[in-house]
PyMOL CGO cylinders between C-alpha atoms (Angstrom):
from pymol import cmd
from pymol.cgo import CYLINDER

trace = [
    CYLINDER, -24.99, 8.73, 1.11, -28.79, 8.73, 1.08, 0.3, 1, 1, 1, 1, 1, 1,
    CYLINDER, -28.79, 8.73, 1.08, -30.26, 5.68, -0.67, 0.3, 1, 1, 1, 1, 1, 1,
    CYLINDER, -30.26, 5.68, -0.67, -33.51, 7.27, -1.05, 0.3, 1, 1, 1, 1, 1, 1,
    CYLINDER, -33.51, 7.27, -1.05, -31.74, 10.23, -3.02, 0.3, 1, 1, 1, 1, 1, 1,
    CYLINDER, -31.74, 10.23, -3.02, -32.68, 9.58, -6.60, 0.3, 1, 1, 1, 1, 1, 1,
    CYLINDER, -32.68, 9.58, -6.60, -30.49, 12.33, -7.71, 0.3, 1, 1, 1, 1, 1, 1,
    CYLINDER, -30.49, 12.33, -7.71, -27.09, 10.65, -5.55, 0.3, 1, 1, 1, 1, 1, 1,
    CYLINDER, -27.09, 10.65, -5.55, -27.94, 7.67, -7.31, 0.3, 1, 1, 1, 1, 1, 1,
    CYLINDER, -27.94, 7.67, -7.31, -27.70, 9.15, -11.01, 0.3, 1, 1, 1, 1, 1, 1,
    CYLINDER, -27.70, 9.15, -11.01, -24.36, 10.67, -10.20, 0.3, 1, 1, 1, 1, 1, 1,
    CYLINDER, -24.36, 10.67, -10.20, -22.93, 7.61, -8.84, 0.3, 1, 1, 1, 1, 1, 1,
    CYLINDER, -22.93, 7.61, -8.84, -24.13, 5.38, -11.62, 0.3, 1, 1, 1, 1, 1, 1,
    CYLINDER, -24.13, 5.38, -11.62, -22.75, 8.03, -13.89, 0.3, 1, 1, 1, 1, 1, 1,
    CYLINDER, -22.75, 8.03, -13.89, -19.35, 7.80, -12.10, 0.3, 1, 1, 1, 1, 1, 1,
    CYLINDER, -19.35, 7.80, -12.10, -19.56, 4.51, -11.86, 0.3, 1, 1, 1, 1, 1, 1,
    CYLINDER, -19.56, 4.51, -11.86, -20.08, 4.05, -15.90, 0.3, 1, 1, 1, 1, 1, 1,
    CYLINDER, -20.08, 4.05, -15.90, -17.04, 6.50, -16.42, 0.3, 1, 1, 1, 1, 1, 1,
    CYLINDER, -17.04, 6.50, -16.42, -14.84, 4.80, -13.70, 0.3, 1, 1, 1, 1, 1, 1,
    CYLINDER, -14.84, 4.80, -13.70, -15.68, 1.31, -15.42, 0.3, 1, 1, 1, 1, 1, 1,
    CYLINDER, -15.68, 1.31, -15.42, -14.83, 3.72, -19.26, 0.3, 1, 1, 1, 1, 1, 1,
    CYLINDER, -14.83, 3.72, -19.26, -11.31, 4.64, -17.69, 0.3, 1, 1, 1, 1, 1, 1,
    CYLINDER, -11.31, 4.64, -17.69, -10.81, 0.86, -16.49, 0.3, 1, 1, 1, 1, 1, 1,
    CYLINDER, -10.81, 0.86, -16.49, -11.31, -0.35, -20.31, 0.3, 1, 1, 1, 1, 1, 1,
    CYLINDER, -11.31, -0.35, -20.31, -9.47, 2.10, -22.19, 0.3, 1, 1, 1, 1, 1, 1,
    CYLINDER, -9.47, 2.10, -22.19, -6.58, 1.30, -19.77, 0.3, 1, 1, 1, 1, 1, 1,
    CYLINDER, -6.58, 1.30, -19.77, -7.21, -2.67, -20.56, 0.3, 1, 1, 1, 1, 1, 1,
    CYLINDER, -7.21, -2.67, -20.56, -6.59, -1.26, -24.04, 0.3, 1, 1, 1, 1, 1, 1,
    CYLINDER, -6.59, -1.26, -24.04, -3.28, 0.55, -23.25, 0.3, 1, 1, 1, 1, 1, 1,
    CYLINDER, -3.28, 0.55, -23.25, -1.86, -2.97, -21.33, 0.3, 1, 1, 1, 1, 1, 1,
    CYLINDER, -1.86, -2.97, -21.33, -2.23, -5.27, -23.97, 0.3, 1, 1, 1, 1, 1, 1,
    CYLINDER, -2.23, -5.27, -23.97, -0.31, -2.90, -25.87, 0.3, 1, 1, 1, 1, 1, 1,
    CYLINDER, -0.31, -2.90, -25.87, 2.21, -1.91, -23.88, 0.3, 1, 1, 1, 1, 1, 1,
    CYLINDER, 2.21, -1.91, -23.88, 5.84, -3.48, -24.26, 0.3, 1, 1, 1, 1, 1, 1,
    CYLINDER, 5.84, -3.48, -24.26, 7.79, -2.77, -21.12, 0.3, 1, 1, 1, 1, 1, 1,
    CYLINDER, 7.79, -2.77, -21.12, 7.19, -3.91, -17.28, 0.3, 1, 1, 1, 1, 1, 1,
    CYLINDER, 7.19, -3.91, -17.28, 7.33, -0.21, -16.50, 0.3, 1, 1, 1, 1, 1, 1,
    CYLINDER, 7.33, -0.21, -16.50, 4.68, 0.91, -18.76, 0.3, 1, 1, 1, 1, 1, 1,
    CYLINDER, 4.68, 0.91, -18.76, 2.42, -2.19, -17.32, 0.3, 1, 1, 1, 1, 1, 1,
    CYLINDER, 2.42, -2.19, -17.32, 3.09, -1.59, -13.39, 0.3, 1, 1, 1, 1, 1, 1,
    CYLINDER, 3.09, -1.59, -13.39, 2.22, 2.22, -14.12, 0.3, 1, 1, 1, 1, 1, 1,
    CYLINDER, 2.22, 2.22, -14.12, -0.84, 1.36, -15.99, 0.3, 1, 1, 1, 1, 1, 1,
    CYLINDER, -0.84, 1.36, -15.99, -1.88, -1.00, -13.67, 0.3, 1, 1, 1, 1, 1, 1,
    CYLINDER, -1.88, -1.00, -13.67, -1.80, 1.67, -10.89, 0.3, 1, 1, 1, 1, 1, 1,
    CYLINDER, -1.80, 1.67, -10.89, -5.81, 2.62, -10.62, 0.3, 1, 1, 1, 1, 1, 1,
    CYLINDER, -5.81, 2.62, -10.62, -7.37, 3.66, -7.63, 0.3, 1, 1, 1, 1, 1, 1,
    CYLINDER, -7.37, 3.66, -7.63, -10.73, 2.84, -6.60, 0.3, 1, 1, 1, 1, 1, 1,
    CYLINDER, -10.73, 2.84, -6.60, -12.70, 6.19, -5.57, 0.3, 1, 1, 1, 1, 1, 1,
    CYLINDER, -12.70, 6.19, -5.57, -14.28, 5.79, -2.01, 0.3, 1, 1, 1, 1, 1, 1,
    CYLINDER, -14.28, 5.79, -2.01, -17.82, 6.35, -3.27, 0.3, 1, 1, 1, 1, 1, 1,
    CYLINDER, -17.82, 6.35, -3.27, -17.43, 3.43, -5.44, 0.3, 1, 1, 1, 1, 1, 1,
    CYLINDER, -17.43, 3.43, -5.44, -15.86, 0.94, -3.44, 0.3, 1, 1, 1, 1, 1, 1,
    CYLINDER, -15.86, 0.94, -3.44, -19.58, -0.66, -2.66, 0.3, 1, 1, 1, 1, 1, 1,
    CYLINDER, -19.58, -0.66, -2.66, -20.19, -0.43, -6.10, 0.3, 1, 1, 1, 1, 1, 1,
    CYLINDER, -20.19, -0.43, -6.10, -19.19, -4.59, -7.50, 0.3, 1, 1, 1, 1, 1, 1,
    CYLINDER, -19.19, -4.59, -7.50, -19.46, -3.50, -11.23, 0.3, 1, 1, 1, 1, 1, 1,
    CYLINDER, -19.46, -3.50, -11.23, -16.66, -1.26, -10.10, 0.3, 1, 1, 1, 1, 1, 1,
    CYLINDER, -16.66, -1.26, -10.10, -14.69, -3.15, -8.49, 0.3, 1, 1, 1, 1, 1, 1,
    CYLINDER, -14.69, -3.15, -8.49, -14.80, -6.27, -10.97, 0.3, 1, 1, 1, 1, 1, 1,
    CYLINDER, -14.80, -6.27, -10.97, -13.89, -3.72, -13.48, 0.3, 1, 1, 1, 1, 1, 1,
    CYLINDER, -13.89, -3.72, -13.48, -10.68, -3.11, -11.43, 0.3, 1, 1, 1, 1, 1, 1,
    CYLINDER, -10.68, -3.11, -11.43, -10.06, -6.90, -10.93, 0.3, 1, 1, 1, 1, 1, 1,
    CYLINDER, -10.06, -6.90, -10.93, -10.07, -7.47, -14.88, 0.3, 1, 1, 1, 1, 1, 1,
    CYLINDER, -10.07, -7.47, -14.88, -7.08, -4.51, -15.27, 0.3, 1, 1, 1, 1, 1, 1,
    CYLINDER, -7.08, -4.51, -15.27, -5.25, -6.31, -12.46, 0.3, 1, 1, 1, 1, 1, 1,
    CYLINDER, -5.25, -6.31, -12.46, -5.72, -9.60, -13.88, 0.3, 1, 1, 1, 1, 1, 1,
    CYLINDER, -5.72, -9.60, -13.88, -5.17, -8.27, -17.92, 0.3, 1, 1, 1, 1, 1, 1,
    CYLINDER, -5.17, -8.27, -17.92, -1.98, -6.86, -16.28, 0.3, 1, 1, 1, 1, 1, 1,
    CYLINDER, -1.98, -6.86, -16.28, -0.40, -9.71, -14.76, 0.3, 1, 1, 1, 1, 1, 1,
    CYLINDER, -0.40, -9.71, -14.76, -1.15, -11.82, -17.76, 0.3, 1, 1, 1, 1, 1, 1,
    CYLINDER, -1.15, -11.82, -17.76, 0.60, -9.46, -20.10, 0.3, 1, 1, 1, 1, 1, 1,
    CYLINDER, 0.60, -9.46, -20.10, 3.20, -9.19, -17.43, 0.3, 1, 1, 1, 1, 1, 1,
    CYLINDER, 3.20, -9.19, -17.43, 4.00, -12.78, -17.24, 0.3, 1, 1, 1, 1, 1, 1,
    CYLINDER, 4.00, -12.78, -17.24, 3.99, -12.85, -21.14, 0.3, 1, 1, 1, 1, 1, 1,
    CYLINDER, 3.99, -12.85, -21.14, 7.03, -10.18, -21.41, 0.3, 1, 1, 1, 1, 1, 1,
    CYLINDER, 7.03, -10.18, -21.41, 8.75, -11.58, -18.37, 0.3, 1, 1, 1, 1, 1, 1,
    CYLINDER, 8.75, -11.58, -18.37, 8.22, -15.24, -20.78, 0.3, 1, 1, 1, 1, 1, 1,
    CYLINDER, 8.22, -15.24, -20.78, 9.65, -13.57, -23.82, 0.3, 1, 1, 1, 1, 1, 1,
    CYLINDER, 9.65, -13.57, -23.82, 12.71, -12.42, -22.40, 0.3, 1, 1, 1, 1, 1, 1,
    CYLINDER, 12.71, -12.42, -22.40, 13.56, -15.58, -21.17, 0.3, 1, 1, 1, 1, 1, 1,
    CYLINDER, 13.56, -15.58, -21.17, 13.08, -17.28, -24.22, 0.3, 1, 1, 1, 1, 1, 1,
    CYLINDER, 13.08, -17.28, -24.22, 14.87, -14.39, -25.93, 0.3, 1, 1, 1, 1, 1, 1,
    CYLINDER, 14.87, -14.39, -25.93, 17.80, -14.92, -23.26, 0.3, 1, 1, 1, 1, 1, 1,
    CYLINDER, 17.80, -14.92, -23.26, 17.78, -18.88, -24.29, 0.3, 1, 1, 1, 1, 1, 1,
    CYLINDER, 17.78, -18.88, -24.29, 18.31, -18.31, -27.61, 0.3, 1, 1, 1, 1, 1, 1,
    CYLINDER, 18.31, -18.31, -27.61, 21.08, -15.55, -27.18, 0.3, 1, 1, 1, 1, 1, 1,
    CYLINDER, 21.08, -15.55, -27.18, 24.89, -16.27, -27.68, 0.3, 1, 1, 1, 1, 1, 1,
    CYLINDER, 24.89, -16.27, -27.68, 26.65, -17.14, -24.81, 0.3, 1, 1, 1, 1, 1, 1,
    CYLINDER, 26.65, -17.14, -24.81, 28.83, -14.06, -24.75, 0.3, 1, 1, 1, 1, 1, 1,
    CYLINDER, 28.83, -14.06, -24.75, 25.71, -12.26, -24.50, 0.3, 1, 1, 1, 1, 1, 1,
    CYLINDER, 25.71, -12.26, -24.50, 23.99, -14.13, -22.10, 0.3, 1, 1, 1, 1, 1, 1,
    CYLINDER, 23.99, -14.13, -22.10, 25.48, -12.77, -19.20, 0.3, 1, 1, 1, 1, 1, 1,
    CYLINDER, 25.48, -12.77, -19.20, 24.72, -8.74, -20.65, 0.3, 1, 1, 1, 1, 1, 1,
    CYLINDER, 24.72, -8.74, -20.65, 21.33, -9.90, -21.57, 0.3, 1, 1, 1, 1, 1, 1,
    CYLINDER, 21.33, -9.90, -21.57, 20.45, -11.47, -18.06, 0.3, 1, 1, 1, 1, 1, 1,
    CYLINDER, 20.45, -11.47, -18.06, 21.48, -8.28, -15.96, 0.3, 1, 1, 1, 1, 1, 1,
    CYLINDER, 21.48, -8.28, -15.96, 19.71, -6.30, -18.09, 0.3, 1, 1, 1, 1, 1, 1,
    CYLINDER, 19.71, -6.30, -18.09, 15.88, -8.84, -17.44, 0.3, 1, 1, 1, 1, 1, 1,
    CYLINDER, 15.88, -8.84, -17.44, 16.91, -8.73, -14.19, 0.3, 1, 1, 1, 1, 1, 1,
    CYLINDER, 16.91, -8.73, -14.19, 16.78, -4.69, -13.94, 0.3, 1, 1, 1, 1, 1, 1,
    CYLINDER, 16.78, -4.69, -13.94, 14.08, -5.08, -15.98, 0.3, 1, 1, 1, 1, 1, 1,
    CYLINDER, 14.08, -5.08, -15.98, 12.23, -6.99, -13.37, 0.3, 1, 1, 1, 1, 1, 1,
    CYLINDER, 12.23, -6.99, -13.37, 12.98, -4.67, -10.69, 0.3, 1, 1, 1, 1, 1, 1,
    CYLINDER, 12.98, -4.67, -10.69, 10.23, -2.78, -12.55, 0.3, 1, 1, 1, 1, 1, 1,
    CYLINDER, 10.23, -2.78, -12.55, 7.24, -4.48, -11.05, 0.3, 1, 1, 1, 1, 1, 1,
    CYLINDER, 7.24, -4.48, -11.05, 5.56, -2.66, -8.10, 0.3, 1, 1, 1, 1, 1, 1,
    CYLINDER, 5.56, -2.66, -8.10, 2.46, -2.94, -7.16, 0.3, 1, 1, 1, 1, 1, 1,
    CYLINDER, 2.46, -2.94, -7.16, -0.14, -5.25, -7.83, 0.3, 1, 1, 1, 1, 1, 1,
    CYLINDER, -0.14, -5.25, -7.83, 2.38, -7.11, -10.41, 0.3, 1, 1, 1, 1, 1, 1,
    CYLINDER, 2.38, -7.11, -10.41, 5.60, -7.24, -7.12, 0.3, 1, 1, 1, 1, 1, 1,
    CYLINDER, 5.60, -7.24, -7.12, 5.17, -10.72, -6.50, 0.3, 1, 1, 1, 1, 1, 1,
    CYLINDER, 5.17, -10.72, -6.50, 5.72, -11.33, -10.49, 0.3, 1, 1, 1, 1, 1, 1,
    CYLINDER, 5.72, -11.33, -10.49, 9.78, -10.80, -10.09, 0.3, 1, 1, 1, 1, 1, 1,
    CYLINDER, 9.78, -10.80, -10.09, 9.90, -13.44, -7.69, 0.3, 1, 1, 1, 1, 1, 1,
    CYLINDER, 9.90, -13.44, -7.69, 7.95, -15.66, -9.86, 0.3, 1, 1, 1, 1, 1, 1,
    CYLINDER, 7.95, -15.66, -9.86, 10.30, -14.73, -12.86, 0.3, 1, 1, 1, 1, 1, 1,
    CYLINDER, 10.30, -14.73, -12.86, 13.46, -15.05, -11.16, 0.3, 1, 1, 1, 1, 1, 1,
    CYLINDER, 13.46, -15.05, -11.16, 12.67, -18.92, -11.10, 0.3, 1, 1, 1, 1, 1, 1,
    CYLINDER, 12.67, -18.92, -11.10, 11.40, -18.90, -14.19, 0.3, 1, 1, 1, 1, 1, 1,
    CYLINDER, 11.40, -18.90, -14.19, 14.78, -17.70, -15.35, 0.3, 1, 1, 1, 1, 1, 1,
    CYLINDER, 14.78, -17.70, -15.35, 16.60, -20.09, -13.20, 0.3, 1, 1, 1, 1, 1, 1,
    CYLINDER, 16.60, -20.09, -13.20, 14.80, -23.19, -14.47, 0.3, 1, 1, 1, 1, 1, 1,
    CYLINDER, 14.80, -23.19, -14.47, 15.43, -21.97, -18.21, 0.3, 1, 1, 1, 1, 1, 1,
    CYLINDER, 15.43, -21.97, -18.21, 19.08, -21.96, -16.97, 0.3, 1, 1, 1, 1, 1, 1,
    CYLINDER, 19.08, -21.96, -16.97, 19.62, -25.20, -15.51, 0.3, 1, 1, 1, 1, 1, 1,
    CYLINDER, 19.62, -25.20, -15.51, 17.50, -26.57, -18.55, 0.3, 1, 1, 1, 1, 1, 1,
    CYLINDER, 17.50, -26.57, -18.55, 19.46, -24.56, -20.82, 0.3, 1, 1, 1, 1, 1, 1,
    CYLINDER, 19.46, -24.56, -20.82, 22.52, -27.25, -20.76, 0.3, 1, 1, 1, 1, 1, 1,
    CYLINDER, 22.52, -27.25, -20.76, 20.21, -30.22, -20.80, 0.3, 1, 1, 1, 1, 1, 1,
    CYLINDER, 20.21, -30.22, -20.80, 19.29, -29.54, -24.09, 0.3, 1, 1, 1, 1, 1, 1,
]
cmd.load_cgo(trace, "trace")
């Protein structure tokens, strides 16, 4: 890439502007979205080569990452609270099914199931407490 190309410039400002368009509308699409599948497949962008100097670019990729794991963790905190309140004949059913649920997260959100598997072991050995 030529810096003194005025022309190259305009066309990676433009893609820049419709690479930061596609990172909103996709912020819009996680914070509505009500599986862990849906979220780790949203989540997936890819930075385009040209852009990766490009910080407005990038930062626009760090705030679907971070909108992602946030919505994540809120899911992954409603079925547990949804498994604390179930019956106990249920419990088990409902557990195996979070748990497959969790298997879900690839990606940027992976490190999530490990985080909610003790998440979901602390609500279980608090569970009894109570």
């Amino acid at each position: 890439m030529m810096r003194g190309d005025p022309a190259e410039q305009a066309v990676l400002r433009l893609e820049a502007r419709r690479f930061a368009c596609h990172c909103d509308g996709q912020l819009a699409l996680i914070q509505r979205a009500d599986t862990l599948r849906e979220l780790s497949r949203l989540s997936r962008i890819s930075l385009p080569y040209r852009l990766s100097e490009d910080f407005p670019s990038r930062a626009a990729l760090g705030r679907v990452a971070m909108a992602a794991e946030q919505r994540a963790r809120e899911i992954i905190h409603e079925q547990i609270q949804h498994y604390l309140r179930a019956e106990p004949e249920q419990q088990d059913k409902l557990r195996r099914q979070t748990v497959e649920d969790w298997a879900n997260l690839s990606g940027a959100l992976g490190h999530l199931r490990s985080w909610a598997s003790g998440k979901l072991l602390a609500a279980q050995q608090i569970k009894p407490l109570l």
